[in-house]
C-alpha positions in Angstrom: 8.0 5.7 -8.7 5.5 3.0 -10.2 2.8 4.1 -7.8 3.0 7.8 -8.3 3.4 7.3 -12.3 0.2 5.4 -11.8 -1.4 8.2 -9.7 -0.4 10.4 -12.1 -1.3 9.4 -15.0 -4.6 7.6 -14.1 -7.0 6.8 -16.3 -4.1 6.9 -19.6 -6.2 7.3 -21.5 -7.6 8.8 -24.5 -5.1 11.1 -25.4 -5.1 14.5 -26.8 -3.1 17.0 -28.4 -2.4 19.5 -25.4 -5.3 22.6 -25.7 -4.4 26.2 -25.3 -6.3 26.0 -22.3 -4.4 23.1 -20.6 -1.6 24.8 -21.2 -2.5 28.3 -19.7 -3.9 26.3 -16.6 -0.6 24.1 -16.4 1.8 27.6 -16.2 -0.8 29.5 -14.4 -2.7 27.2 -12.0 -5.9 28.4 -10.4 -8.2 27.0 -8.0 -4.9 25.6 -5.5 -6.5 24.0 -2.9 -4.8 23.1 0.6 -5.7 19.6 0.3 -4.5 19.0 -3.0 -1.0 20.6 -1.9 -0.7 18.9 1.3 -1.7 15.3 -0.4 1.4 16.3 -3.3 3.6 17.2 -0.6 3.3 14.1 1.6 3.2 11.8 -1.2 6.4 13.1 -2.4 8.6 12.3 0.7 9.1 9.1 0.4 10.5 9.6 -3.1 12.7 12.1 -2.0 14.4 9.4 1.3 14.5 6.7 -1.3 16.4 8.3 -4.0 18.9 9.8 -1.4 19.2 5.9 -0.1 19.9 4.8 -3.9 22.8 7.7 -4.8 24.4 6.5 -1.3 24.9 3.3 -2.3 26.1 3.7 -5.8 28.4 6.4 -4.2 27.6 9.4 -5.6 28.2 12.8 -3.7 25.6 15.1 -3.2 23.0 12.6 -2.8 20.8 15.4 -1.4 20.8 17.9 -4.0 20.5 15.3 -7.0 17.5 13.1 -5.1 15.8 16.2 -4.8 16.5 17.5 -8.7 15.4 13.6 -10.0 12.7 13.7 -8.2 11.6 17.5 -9.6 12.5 16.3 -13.2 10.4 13.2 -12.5 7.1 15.2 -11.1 7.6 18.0 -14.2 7.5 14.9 -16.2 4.1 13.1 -15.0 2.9 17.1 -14.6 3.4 17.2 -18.2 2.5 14.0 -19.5 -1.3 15.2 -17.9 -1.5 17.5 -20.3 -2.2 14.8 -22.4 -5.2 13.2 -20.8 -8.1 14.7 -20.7 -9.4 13.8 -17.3 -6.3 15.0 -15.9 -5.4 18.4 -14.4 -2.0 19.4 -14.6 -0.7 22.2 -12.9 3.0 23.7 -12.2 1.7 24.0 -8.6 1.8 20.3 -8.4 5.2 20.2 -9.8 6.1 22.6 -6.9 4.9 20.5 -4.2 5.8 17.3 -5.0 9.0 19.3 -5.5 9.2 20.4 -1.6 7.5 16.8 -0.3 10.5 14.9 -2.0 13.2 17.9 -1.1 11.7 17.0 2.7 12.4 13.7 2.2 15.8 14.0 0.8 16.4 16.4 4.1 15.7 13.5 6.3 19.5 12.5 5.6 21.1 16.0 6.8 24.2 14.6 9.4 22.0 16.6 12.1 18.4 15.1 11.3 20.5 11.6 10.6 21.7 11.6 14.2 18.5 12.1 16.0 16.3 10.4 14.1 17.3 8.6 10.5 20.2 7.0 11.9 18.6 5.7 15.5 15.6 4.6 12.7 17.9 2.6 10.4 19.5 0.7 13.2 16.4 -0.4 14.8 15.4 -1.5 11.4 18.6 -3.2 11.2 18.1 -4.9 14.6 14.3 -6.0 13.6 14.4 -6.9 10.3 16.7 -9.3 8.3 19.0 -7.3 6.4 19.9 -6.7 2.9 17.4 -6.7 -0.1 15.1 -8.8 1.2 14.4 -6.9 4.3 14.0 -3.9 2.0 11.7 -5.7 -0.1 9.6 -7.0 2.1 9.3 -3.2 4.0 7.9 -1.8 0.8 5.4 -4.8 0.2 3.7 -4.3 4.0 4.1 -0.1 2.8 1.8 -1.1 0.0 -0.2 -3.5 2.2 -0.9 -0.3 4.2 -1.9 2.4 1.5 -4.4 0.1 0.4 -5.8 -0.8 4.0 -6.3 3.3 3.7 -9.6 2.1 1.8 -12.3 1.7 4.0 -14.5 0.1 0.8 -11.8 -2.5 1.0 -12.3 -5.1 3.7 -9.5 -7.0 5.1 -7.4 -9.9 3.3 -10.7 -10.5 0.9 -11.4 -9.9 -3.0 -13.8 -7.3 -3.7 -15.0 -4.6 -2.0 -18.5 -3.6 -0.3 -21.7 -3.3 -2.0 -20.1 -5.5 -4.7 -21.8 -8.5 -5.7 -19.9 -11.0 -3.7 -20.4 -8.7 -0.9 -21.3 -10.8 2.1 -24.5 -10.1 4.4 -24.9 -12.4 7.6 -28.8 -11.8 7.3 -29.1 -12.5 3.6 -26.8 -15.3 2.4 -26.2 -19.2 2.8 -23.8 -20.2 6.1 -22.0 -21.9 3.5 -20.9 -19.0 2.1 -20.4 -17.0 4.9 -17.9 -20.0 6.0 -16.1 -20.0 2.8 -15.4 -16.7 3.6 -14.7 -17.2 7.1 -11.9 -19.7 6.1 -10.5 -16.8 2.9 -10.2 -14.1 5.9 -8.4 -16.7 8.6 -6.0 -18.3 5.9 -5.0 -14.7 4.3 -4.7 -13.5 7.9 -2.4 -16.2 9.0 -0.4 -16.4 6.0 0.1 -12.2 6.9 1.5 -13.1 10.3 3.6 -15.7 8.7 4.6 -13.3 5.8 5.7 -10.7 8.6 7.3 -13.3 11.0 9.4 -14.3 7.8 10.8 -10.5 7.4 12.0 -10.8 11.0 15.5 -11.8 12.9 13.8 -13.9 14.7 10.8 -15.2 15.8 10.7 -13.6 19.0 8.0 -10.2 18.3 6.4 -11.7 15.6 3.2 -11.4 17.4 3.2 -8.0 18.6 4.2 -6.9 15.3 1.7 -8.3 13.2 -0.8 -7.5 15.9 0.4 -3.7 15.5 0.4 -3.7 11.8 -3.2 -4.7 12.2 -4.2 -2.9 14.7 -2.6 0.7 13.1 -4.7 -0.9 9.8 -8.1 -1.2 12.0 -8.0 2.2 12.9 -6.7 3.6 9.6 -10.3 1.8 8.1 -12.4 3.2 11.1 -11.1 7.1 10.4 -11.6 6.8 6.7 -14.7 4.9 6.9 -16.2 7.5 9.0 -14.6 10.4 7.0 -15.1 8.9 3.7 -18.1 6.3 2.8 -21.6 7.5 3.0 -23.1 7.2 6.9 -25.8 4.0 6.2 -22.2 2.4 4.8 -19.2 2.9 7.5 -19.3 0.1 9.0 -20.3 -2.4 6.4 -16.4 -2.7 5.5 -16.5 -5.4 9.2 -19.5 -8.1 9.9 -18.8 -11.3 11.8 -17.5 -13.2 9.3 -14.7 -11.0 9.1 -14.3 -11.1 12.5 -14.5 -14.3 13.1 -11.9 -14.7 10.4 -9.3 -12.8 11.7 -9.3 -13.8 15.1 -9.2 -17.9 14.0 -6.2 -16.8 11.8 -4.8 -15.2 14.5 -5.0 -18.3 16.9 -3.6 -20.4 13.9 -0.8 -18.0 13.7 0.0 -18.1 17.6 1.7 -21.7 17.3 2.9 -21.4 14.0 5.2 -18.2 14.2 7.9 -20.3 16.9 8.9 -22.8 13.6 12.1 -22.3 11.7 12.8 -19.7 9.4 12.6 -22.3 6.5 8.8 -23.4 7.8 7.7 -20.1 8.2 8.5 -19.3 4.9 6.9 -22.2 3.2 3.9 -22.4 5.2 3.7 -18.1 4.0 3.7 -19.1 0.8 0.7 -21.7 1.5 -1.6 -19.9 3.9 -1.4 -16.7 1.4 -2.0 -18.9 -1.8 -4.7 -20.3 -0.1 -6.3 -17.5 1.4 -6.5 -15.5 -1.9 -7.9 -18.9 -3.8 -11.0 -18.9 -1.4 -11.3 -15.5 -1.2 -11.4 -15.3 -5.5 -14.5 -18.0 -4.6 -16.2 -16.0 -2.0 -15.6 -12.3 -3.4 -15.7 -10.0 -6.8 -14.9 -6.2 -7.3 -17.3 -3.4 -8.5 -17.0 -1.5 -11.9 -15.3 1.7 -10.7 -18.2 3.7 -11.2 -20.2 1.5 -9.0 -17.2 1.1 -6.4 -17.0 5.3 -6.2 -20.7 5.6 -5.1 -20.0 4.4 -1.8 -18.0 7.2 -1.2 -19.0 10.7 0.2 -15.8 12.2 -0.7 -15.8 16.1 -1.8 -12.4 16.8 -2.1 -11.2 15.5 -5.1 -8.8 12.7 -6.0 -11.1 10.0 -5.1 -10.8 7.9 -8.5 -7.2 8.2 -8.6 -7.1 7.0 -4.6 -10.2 4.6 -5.2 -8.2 2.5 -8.2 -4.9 2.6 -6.9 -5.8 1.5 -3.6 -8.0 -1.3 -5.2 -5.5 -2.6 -7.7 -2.6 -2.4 -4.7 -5.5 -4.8 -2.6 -5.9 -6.8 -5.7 -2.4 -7.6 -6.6 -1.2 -7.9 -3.0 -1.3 -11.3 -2.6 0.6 -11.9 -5.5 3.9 -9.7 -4.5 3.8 -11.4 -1.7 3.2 -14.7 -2.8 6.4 -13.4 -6.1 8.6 -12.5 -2.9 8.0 -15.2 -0.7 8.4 -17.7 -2.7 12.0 -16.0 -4.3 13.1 -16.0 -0.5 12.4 -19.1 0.0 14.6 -20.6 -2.9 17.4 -18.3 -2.2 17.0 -19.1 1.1 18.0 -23.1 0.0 20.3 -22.1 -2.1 22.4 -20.3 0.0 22.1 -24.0 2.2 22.9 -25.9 -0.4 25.9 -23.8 -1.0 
């Protein structure tokens, strides 16, 4: 709910009294584009499969029908509260497909959709990932890790973004700083395998999966870069430091993901710390206005995706680093005990 109120309500502010206009535009919308209903609508579903998840364990009945009616009341709500900013649009239209997007969602946990594909879903995520809280956790951080991969102005596991002033060029700047660099992007991307391995049963797969993850994140930043950033830019979001990077932290990962649960976690908690540290040396982000030039994007929507996705990049290593490190003591506790 924290990401779409951000969404929503993006920029906050100034605020203003609601105008005549607003209002007329917000009961009778014109100008509904298939974009901007399809974008509400998928955003909106995995509101709707988490709320259902939440009324089933506090045992409520009808989980269905009141995920779907919290999540209408919460979309009326941000719909509304636009009203109030003046860079904001807000239209009942919205409120309708977020509506359907989160009623989708909610569907998702009909008996007959639950046996033949919720249900088989929940047991291999059961059978993969440690159960409990934690596992749940530490699903919605690598959900977050991937919306913000969706940014193609946003290399990988660095701070900053292209074009910004501690944008690195292999033809223009000091091998010093293209190692420091080199050494940010192979400790943040080891410290991701470890994170990973550490959400696991074991440590059998930890590989594959953190090879997947990346690999689904390549492509996601090779389709947007091409659909999104300005032709002379798509491919300045990869050089060969960043290459380089990822594949040594990939080799450092290899031997590490076959220690103990306990090591794993600790050595996370390290690589990640570390990686971010350098990377705060090597890197530095735009001012938004600079960061949306980069972008040949006509369809709208593009500050609220261009600062989300930014600030989830941003703050990344830090829920990570938050949830890591809260395993890890529980983790001892639960020894101790």
């Amino acid at each position: 709910m924290l990401v779409l109120a951000y969404a929503s309500l993006y920029p906050f502010q100034p605020l203003r009294l609601a105008s005549p206009e607003a209002i007329a535009l917000y009961l009778r919308p014109k100008g509904i584009t298939g974009f901007d209903v399809a974008l509400n609508f998928v955003a909106y579903i995995p509101l709707g499969a988490l709320l259902v998840l939440v009324l089933r364990a506090a045992g409520r009945d009808r989980p269905i029908s009141r995920a779907a009616s919290v999540a209408f009341g919460f979309s009326f709500v941000m719909e509304t509260a636009q009203l109030f900013i003046p860079f904001r649009v807000a239209s009942m239209a919205d409120v309708a497909a977020n509506s359907a997007g989160a009623l989708a969602g909610a569907l998702l946990f009909l008996p007959s959709v639950y046996r033949s594909l919720t249900g088989p879903l929940a047991v291999l995520r059961e059978r993969i990932v440690v159960p409990g809280p934690w596992g749940d956790a530490g699903l919605a951080l690598l959900a977050l890790w991937i919306i913000a991969q969706l940014n193609p102005a946003l290399p990988f596991f660095e701070t900053g973004n292209i074009g910004s002033p501690g944008d690195t060029n292999p033809y223009r700047v000091e091998w010093s700083l293209l190692m420091l660099q080199v050494i940010a992007v192979a400790l943040s991307a080891c410290g991701f395998g470890l994170f990973v391995s550490a959400l696991l049963n074991g440590p059998g797969g930890a590989l594959r999966f953190t090879a997947g993850l990346l690999t689904a994140a390549l492509w996601f930043k090779f389709i947007t870069a091409a659909v999104m950033l300005k032709a002379p830019l798509s491919a300045d979001w990869v050089n060969e430091a960043r290459v380089i990077g990822l594949a040594a932290g990939m080799l450092l990962f290899i031997p590490l993901r076959a220690l103990g649960r306990p090591a794993r976690t600790y050595l996370a908690i390290v690589f990640v710390l570390a990686g971010a540290l350098f990377a705060k040396v090597v890197g530095d982000y735009s001012p938004l206005d600079d960061l949306l030039r980069v972008f040949n994007w006509p369809h709208g929507q593009l500050t609220t995706f261009a600062t989300l996705t930014r600030y989830l990049h941003e703050i990344w290593p830090l829920l990570a680093l938050a949830f890591l490190i809260a395993s890890f003591v529980s983790r001892q506790r639960s020894a101790v005990r």
